[in-house]
N, C-alpha and C positions, 0 to 999 in steps of 0.2 A: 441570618448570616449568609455570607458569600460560600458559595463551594469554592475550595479550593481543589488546585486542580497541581497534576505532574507535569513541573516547566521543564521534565526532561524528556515527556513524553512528544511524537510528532506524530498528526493526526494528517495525512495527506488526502485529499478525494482526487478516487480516480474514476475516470471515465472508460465506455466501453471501449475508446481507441486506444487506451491504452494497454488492451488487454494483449496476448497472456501479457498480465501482470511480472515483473521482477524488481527484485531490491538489488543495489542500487540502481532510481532508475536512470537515462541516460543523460538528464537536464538536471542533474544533480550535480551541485560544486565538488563533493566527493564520491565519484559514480565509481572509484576501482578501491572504496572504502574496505572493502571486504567481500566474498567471491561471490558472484551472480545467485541469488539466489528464488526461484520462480514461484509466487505464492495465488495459492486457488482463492481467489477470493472472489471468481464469481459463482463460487461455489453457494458459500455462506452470506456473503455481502458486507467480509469484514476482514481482515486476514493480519497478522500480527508480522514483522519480520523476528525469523532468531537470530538475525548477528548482532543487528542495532537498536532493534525493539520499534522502532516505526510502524505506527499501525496507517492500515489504508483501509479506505470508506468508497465501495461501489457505490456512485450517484448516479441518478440520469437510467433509461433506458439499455436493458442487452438483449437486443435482437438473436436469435440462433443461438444454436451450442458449441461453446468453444473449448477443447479440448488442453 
């Protein structure tokens, strides 16, 4: 069987340029969705939003410690 999967969920990869990370980002159709909110994801390598539930996925190389 197929996995199904949550067509509500949004799975975005981001890269180290994008760091610090925030929701919404700023090439987002609705970037003033709901208030700026800064997720550590290069903490873990995975970081959830809590406004809009967007999950984002560190890929690719992070040089240094970004605070």
């Amino acid at each position: 069987m197929t996995e199904l999967k949550e067509n509500t969920q949004r799975l975005i990869e981001v890269t180290e340029k994008d760091l610090p990370l925030h929701c919404p980002m700023p090439d987002m159709v609705k970037w003033n969705a709901h208030p700026r909110v800064f997720l550590p994801v290069h903490k873990t390598g995975e970081a959830l939003c809590p406004y809009c539930g967007t999950r984002y996925k560190l890929v690719g190389p992070v040089s240094g410690h970004h605070h």
